[in-house]
C-alpha positions in Angstrom: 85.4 18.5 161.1 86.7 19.6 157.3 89.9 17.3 156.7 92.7 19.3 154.7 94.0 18.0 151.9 97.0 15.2 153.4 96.0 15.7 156.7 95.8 13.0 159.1 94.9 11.8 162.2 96.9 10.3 165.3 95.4 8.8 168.1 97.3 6.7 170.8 99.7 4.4 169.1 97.6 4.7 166.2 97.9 6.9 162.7 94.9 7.4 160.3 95.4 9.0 156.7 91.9 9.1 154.9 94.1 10.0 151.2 95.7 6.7 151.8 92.9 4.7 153.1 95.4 3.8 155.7 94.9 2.8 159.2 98.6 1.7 161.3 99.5 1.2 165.0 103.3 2.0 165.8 103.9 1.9 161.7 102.0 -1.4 161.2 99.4 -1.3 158.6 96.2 -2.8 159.7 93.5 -3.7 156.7 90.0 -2.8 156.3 87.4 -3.3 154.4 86.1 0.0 152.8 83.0 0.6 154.8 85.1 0.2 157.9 87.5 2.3 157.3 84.9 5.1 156.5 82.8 4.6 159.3 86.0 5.2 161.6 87.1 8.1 159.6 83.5 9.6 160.4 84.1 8.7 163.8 87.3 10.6 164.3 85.9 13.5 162.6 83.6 13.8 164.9 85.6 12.9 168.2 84.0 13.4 171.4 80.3 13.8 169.9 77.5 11.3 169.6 76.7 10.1 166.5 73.3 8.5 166.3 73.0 5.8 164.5 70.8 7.3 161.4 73.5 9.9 160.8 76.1 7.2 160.5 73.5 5.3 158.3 73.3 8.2 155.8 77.0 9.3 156.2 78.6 5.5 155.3 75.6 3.7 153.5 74.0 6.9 151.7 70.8 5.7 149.5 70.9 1.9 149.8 68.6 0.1 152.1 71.3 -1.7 154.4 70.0 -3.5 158.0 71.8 -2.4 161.1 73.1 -5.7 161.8 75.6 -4.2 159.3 76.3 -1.1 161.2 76.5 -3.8 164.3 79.3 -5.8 162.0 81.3 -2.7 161.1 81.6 -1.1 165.1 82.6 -4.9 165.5 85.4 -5.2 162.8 86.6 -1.6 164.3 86.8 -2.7 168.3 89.1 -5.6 166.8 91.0 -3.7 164.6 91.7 -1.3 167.3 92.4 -4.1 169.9 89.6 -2.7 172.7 89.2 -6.2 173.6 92.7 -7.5 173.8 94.1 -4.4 175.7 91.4 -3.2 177.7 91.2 0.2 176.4 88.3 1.5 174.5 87.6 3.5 171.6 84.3 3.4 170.6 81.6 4.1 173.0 78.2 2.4 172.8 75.6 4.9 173.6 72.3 2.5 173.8 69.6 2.8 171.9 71.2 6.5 170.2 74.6 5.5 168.4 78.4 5.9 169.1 81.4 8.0 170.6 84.6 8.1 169.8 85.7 8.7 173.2 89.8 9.1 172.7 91.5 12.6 172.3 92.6 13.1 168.8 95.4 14.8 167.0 94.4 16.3 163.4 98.4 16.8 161.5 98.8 18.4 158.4 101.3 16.3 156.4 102.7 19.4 154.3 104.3 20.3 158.2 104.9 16.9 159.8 107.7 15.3 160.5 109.6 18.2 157.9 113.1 19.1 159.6 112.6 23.1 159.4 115.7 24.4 158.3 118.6 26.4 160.8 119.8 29.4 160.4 123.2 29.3 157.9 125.8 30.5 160.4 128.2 33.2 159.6 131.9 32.4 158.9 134.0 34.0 161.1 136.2 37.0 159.8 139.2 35.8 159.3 142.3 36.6 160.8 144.2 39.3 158.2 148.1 38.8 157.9 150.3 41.9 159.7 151.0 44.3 156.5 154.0 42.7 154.0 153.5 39.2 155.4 150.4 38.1 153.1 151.7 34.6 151.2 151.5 34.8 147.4 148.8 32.4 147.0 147.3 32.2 149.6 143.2 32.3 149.6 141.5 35.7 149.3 138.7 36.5 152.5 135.5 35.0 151.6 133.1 37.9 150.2 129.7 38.9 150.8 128.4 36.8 147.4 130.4 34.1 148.6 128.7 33.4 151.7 125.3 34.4 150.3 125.8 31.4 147.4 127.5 29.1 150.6 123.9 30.3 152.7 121.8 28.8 149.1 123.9 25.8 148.7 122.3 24.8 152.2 118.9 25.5 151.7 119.2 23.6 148.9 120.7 20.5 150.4 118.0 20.8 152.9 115.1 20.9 150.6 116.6 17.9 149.1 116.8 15.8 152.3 113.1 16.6 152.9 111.9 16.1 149.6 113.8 12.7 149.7 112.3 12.1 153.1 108.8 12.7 151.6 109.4 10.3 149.0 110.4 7.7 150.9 107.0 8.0 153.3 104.9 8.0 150.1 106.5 5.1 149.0 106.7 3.2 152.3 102.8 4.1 152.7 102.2 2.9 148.9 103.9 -0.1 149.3 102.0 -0.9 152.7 98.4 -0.2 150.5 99.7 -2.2 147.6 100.4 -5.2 150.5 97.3 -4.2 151.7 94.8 -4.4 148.4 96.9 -7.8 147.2 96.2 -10.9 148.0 98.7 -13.4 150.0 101.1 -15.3 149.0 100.0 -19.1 147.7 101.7 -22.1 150.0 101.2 -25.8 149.0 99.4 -27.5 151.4 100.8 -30.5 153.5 98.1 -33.0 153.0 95.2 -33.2 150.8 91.2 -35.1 152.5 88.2 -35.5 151.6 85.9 -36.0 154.5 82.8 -39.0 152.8 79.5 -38.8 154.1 78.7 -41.0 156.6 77.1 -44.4 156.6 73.4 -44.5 157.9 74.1 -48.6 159.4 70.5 -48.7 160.7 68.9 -47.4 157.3 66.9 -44.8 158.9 65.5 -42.4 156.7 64.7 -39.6 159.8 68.3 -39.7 160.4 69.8 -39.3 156.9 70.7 -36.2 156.7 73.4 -36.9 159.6 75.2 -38.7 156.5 75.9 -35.5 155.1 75.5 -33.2 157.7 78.0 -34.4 160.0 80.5 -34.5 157.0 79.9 -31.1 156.6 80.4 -30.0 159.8 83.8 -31.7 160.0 84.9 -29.9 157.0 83.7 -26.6 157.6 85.5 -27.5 161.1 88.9 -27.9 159.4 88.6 -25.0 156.3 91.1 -22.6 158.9 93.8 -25.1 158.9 96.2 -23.8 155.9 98.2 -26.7 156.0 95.6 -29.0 154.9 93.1 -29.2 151.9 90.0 -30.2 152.7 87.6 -31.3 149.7 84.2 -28.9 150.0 81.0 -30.3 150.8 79.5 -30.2 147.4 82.4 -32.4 145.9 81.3 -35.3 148.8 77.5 -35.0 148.6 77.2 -37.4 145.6 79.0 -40.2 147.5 75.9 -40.3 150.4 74.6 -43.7 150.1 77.1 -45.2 147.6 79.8 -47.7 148.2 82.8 -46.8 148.5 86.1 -48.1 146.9 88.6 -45.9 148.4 91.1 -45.4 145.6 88.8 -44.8 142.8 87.4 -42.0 145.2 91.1 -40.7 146.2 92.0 -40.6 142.4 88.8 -38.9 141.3 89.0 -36.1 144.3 92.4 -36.0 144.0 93.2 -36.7 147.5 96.1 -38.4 149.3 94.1 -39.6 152.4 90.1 -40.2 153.4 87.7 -40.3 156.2 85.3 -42.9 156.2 82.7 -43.8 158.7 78.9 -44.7 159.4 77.0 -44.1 162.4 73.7 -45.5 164.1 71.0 -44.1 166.3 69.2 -46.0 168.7 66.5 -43.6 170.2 68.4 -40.6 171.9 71.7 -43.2 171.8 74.1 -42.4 168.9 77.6 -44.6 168.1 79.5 -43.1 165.1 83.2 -44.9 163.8 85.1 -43.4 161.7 88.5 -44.0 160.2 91.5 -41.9 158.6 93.5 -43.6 155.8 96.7 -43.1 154.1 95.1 -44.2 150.6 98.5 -43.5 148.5 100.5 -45.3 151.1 97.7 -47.7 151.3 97.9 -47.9 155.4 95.1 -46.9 158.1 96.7 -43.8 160.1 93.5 -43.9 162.5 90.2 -45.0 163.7 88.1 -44.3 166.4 84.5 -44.8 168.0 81.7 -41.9 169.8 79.4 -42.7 171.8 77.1 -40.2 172.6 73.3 -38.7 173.3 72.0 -37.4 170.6 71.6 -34.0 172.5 75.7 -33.5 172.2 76.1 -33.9 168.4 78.0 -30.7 168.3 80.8 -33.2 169.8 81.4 -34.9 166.7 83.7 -32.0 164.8 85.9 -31.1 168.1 87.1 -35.1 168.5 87.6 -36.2 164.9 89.0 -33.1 163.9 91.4 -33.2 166.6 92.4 -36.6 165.9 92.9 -36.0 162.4 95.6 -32.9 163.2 97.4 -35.5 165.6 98.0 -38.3 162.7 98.5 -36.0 160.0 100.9 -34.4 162.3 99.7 -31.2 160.9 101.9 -27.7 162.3 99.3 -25.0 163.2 99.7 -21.6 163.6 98.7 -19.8 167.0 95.2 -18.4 165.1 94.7 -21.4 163.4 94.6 -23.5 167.2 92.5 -20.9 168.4 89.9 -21.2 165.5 89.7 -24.8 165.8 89.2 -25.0 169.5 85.2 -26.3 170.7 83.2 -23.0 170.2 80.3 -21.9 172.9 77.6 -24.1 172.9 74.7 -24.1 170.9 71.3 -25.2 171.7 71.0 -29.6 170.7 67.8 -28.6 168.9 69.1 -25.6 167.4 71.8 -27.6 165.8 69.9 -30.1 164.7 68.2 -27.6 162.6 71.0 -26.1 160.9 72.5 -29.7 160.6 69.0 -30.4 158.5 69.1 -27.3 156.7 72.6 -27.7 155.6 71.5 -31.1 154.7 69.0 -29.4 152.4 71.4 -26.6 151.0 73.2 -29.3 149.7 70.9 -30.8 147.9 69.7 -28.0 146.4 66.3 -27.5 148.1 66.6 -24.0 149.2 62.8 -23.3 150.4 62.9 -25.9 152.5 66.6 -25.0 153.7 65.5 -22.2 154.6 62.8 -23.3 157.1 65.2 -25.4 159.3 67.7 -22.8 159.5 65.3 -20.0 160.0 63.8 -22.1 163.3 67.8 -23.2 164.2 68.2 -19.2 164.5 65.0 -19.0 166.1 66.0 -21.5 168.9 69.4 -20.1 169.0 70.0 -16.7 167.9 73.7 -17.2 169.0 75.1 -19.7 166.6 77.6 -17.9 163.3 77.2 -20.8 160.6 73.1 -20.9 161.4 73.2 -17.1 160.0 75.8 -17.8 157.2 73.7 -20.9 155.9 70.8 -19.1 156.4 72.0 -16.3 154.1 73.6 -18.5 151.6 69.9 -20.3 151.0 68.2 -17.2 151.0 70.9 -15.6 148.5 70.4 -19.2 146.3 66.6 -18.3 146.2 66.8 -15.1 145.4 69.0 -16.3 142.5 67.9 -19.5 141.3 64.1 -19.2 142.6 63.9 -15.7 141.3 63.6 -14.8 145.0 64.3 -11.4 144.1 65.3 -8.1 146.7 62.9 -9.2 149.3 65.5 -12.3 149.7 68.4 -11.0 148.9 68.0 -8.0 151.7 67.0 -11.5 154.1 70.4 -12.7 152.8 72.7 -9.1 154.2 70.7 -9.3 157.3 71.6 -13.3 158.1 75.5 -12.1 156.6 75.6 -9.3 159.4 74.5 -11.8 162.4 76.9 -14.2 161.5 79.6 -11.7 161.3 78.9 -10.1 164.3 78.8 -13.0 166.1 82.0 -14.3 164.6 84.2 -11.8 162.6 86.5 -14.2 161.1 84.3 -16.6 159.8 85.2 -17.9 156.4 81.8 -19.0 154.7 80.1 -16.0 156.1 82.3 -13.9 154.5 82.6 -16.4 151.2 78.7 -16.2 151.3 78.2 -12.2 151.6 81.1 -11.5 148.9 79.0 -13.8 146.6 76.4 -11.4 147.6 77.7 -8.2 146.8 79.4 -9.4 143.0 75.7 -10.3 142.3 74.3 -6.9 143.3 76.7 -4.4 141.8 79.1 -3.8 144.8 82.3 -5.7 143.0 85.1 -3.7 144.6 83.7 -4.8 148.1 83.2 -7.7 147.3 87.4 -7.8 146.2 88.6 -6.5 149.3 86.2 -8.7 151.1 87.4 -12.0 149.7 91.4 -10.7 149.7 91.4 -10.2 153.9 89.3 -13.4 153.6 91.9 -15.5 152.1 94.7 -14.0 154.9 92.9 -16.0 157.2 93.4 -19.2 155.1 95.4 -18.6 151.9 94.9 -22.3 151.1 91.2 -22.0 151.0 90.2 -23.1 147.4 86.7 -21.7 147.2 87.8 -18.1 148.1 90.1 -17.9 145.5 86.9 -19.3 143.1 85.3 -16.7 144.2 87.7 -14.1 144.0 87.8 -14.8 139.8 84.5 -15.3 139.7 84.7 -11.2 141.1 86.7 -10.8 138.6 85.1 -12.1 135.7 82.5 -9.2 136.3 85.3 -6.3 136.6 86.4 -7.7 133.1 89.6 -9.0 134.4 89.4 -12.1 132.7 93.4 -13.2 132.6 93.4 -12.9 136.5 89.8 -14.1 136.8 91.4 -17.5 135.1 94.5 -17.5 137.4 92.7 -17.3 140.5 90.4 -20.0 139.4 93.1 -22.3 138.0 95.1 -21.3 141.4 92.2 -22.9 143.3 91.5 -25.8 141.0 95.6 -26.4 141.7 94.8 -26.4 145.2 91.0 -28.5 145.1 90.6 -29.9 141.7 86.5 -30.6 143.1 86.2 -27.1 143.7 84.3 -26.7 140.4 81.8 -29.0 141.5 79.7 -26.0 143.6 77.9 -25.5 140.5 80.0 -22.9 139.1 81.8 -22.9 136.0 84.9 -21.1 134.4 83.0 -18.2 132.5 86.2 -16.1 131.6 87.2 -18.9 129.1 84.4 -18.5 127.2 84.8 -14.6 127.4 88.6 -14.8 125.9 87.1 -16.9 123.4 88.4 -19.8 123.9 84.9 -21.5 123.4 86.7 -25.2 123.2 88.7 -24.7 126.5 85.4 -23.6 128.1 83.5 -26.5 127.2 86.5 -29.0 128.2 86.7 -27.5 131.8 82.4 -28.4 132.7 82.2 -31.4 134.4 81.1 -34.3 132.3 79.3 -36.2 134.5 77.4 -33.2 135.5 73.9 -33.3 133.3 72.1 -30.6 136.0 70.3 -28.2 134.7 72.3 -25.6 135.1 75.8 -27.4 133.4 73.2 -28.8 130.1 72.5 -24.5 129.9 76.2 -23.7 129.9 77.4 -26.6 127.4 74.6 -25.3 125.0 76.3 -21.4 125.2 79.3 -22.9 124.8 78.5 -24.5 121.9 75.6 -22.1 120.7 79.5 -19.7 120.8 80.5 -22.6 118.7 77.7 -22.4 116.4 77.2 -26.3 116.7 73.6 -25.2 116.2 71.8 -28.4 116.7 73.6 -29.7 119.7 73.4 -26.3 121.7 69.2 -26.6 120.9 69.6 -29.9 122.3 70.9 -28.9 125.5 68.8 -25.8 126.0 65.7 -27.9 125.6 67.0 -30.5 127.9 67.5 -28.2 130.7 64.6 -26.4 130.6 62.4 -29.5 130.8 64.8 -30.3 133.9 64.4 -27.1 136.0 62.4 -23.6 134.5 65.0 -21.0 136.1 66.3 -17.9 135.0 69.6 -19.1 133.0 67.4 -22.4 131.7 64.7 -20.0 130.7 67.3 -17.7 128.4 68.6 -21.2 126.7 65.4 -21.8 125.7 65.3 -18.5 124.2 68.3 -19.0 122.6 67.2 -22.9 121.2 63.8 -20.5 120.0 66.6 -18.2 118.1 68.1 -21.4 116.6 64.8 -22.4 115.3 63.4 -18.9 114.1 60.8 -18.7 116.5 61.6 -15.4 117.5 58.0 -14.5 118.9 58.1 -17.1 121.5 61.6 -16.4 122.2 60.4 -12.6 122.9 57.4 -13.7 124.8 59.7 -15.5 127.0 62.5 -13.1 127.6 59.5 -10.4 128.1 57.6 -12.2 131.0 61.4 -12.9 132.6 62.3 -9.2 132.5 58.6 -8.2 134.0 59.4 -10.7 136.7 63.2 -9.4 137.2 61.4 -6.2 137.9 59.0 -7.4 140.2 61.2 -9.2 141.9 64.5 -7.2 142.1 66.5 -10.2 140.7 70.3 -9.2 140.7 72.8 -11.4 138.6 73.8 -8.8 136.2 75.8 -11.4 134.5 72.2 -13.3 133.6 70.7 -9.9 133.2 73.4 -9.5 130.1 72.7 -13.0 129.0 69.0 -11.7 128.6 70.6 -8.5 126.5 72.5 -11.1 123.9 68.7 -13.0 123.5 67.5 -9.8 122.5 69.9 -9.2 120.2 69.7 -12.5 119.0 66.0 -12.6 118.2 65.9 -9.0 116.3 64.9 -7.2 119.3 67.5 -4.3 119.1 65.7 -1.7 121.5 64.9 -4.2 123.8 68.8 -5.6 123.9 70.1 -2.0 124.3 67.9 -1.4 127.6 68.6 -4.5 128.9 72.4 -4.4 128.5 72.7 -1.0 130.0 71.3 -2.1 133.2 73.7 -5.2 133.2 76.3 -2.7 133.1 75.2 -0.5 135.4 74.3 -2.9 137.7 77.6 -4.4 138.4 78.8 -6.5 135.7 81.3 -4.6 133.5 83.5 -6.6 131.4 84.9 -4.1 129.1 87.4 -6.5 127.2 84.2 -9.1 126.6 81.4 -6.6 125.7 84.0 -5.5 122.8 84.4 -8.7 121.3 81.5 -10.3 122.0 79.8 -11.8 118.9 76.5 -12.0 120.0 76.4 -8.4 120.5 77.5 -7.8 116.9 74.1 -6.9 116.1 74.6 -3.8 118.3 77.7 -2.4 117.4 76.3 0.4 115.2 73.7 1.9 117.3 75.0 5.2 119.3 74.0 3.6 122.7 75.8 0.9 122.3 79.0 2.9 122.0 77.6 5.2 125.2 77.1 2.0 126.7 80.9 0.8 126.2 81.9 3.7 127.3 80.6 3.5 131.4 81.8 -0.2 131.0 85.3 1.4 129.8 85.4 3.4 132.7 84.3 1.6 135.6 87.3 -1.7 134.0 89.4 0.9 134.2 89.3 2.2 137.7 88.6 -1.4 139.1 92.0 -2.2 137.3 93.7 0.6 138.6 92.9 0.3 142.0 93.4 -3.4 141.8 96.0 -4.4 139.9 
């Protein structure tokens, strides 16, 4: 079915307007992500037919590689949006094993017509009456002519035109505004309370049970991220407290947090006691404390009674969704879950390999549990990453992202995890529109609003890249500690700001690599070697690798500087790394060791891989080297193009 140009679709209560990318029921705009709203456009154009699920796969997802768990995800986002479950009705038709119907009669409208008031006929004046002979009044009016009624007939049309052009204006706007709503992110509300949620104490020192300490913490947390009107301190801001003892304000002050939960627990066999305790640390008073016992079997427990207890004594107001997210989910499988709770234990220390075992066998035992998937994807996207894992994992990563989301729509990490995804291979815009329906679930959710300018940093929106990040720091000031660090400062330049904003107590690999660029920017040339040495001895990854080229650079070593950046790009290759932003780290290396060709190549596929900074790659310095070569100016030019429309659709 050809759609005309403004046409539209109406269905039931709904209205669909492709031009618009607009889907409303009874004039309520209802979002999608992109890929959803195409797949139902293709549905509706082809109303009443089956559509097998290859067709759909070439029509929606046309040359990319994409598992059908994301096809599952995208019927599944639909049936919601269209509220088949909630009303009993049903638009989309399963046809197993072949594809899908869309099984509801369909209107197609031309908007030139619709809804225009069609102008009446002008009617004719009546004669009027004509004075007997000698009576006429001086003055009085003359009969109204033939050219007087034709310009009366003129006026009307005119007046008419104008009300439907006015009408028309006012739909276009109406429907702009409603996309602009749409596309933006919500509003920002403070929070009522601020926690952080400690690991727990292992009281009987049992190393086969330490990765409850964290676990559990995690759990809790990840339990509590839909409540908006509470912050919750991320797991990665927690994990370095397993273990330690705790003095409660020094921890408050450092998370900046008004109140903490404390606990330990101990396991006797297939017995298991955990305490726990809330406190009021500002007002220096203990709002709660409680005791579980329980088998070891019903772990899954844990979450549903402390997080309950912490809503009452916070005396926290919750909206309808958010008490419907919190409630006990189905049940998982006791071994299954004590799986994931390993492998998360794993994530967060960084041991991805072995992360991914224990959640690969949770999901093996259980194939029914969301946050299994979503962990399982976030380690898988970590390796492909960090481990220079490569396509292989990264395609493991989509697949794991689909499960959980088909499983559980709404859920948050899953759909932190797979925008992080998409930014890292080239899909930005999706990712954007992703993270902005994410944050509508919980607009107080500081790590989606990292994320979101850590999308932007790659569109080259670096202004709005730093106000989401400083909006989420406002919210979480620990939400830096997930490893990631505020890029767009150093791409504004502002090289000291940058450097200020890494943690200082953070000497990881990956923090000693981003102080040396910061002050390799700096050209503090012997401290930046420093630091580049120092975190390649730590950890031999890919941004640890390109420091060390850098440190070779310093030191005019440039063969093996080039020796190293030429083994890296062989294994990119291999591999099918993604990270365009470390692919155009490699590109400056080049360019910094004399390698000109080489830098060219390898900054064009940064670009075209996703990572398109337009206002960075013109000021750069350590492209300077560049700037008179032809390509390079060909090169700005996609860059230029692809900032713009982002911008434009955006912003």
């Amino acid at each position: 079915m050809a759609l005309k140009t403004g046409s539209f679709y109406e269905f039931g209560a709904f209205r669909l307007e492709p031009s618009e990318h607009l889907l409303a029921r009874n004039r309520q705009p209802i979002p999608l992500a992109p890929k959803a709203f195409d797949l139902l456009v293709f549905l509706v154009q082809n109303n009443g037919r089956l559509v097998t699920k290859d067709q759909i796969m070439q029509a929606i997802w046309p040359g990319s590689f994409v598992e059908e768990a994301n096809l599952t995800v995208t019927i599944s986002t639909l049936r919601k949006a269209l509220g088949d479950k909630e009303s009993g009705s049903q638009h989309i038709e399963t046809v197993p094993k072949k594809g899908y119907r869309f099984v509801v009669p369909v209107r197609e409208v031309d908007s030139g017509t619709a809804g225009t008031p069609q102008p009446e006929p002008t009617p004719q004046p009546p004669a009027p009456e004509r004075p007997p002979p000698g009576t006429e009044l001086q003055g009085s009016p003359a009969p109204v002519t033939a050219p007087a009624a034709t310009s009366a007939r003129k006026r009307g049309r005119h007046y008419l035109a104008l009300t439907a052009l006015l009408a028309l204006a006012v739909a276009l706007g109406t429907a702009a505004y409603f996309q602009f709503r749409r596309l933006m992110p919500p509003t920002e509300a403070q929070p009522q309370h601020s926690l952080a949620i400690l690991p727990l104490q292992n009281l009987a020192q049992d190393p086969n049970s330490d990765f409850l300490s964290f676990s559990l913490a995690d759990a809790l947390i990840t339990k509590l991220d839909y409540v908006s009107s509470l912050s919750v301190r991320p797991s990665s801001a927690v994990e370095k407290y397993r273990g330690k003892i705790i003095d409660l304000k020094a921890v408050a002050a450092e998370l900046k947090v008004d109140t903490l939960l404390t606990g330990g627990f101990l396991r006797e066999g297939d017995d298991l006691r955990i305490t726990y305790q809330l406190v009021d640390v500002q007002g220096e008073k203990l709002l709660g404390r409680g005791s579980i016992d329980l088998k070891y079997d019903n772990l899954l427990r844990v979450q549903d009674t402390v997080a309950a207890q912490i809503i009452r004594e916070l005396q926290l107001k919750l909206s309808p969704a958010e008490a419907d997210r919190i409630k006990p989910g189905t049940p998982v499988s006791p071994l299954a879950y004590e799986y994931y709770l390993r492998g998360v234990d794993l994530h967060g220390q960084h041991k991805f390999p072995m992360a991914i075992k224990m959640l690969e066998k949770s999901t093996e035992i259980d194939p029914n549990y969301a946050l299994a998937w979503a962990y399982l994807g976030a380690a898988y996207t970590s390796d492909a990453a960090f481990e220079l894992g490569g396509r292989e994992q990264y395609r493991r990563a989509q697949a794991a992202y689909g499960r959980a989301l088909a499983i559980d729509p709404l859920q948050l990490d899953a759909r932190m995890f797979w925008a992080n995804l998409l930014v890292d291979t080239g899909r930005v815009e999706e990712a954007v529109t992703l993270l902005r329906e994410a944050l509508r679930t919980n607009v107080n959710y500081a790590p989606l609003h990292w994320e979101l300018g850590y999308a932007y940093r790659f569109a080259g929106m670096l202004n709005e890249s730093i106000a989401e990040c400083e909006r989420a720091l406002r919210l979480d000031a620990s939400v830096k500690s997930n490893g990631s660090v505020l890029n767009a400062y150093l791409y504004r330049g502002e090289y000291a700001r940058f450097l200020s904003s890494l943690p200082e107590d953070d000497d990881s690999a990956f923090i000693l690599f981003y102080r040396g660029f910061g002050e390799y920017y700096q050209k503090d040339w012997n401290r930046a070697a420093s630091d580049f040495d120092r975190a390649f001895e730590l950890d031999s990854s890919l941004y640890t690798r390109i420091g060390k080229t850098l440190s070779y650079a310093i030191s005019h070593r440039e063969p093996e500087g080039l020796g190293i950046l030429h083994d890296l790009e062989k294994e990119i290759a291999l591999r099918g790394v993604g990270d365009p932003e470390g692919i155009y780290k490699i590109a400056q290396s080049y360019a910094a060791l004399g390698d000109t060709a080489s830098a060219l190549r390898v900054l064009r596929s940064s670009v075209e891989g996703g990572f398109f900074p337009y206002p960075y790659l013109v000021t750069d310095p350590l492209l300077e080297p560049l700037r008179k070569e032809a390509e390079f100016a060909q090169i700005v030019a996609v860059s230029r193009r692809r900032y713009q429309a982002f911008r434009e659709r955006f912003f």
